[in-house]
N, C-alpha and C positions, 0 to 999 in steps of 0.2 A: 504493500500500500504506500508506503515511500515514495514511489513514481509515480504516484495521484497528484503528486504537488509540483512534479517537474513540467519539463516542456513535455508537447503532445507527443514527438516523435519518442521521447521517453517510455510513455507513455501504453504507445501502440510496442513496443518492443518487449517491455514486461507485459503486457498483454500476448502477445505473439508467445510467450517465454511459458508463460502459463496453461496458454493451448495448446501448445507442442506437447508440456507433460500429462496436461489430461487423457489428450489422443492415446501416450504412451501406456498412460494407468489403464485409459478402455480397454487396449486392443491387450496386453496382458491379461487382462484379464476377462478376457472374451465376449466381448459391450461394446454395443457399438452407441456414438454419439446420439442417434436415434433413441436409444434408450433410457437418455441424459433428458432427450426431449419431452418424452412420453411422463417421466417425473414430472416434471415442471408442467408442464399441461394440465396433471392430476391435481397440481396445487392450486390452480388457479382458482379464485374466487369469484362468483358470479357478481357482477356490479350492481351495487344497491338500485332500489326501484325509487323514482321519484317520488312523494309523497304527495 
């Protein structure tokens, strides 16, 4: 999180740095990205209704 406060090109690099190991941890362990997806989808919260 350190590079949240740098410049952007900082920034996108630790981000890049982070995806690279994700990828590494999925495909280790036989998950693919998709499945990353499928979570977060389940999490989502339906948007309150107007009153």
């Amino acid at each position: 999180m350190a590079g949240a406060a740098g410049p952007d090109e900082e920034v996108a690099s630790e981000a890049a740095d982070l995806i690279y190991h994700l990828l590494v941890l999925l495909r280790a362990r036989h998950l693919s990205f998709q499945d990353v997806l499928d979570v977060l989808a389940s999490r989502e919260r339906p948007a309150k209704q107007p009153q």
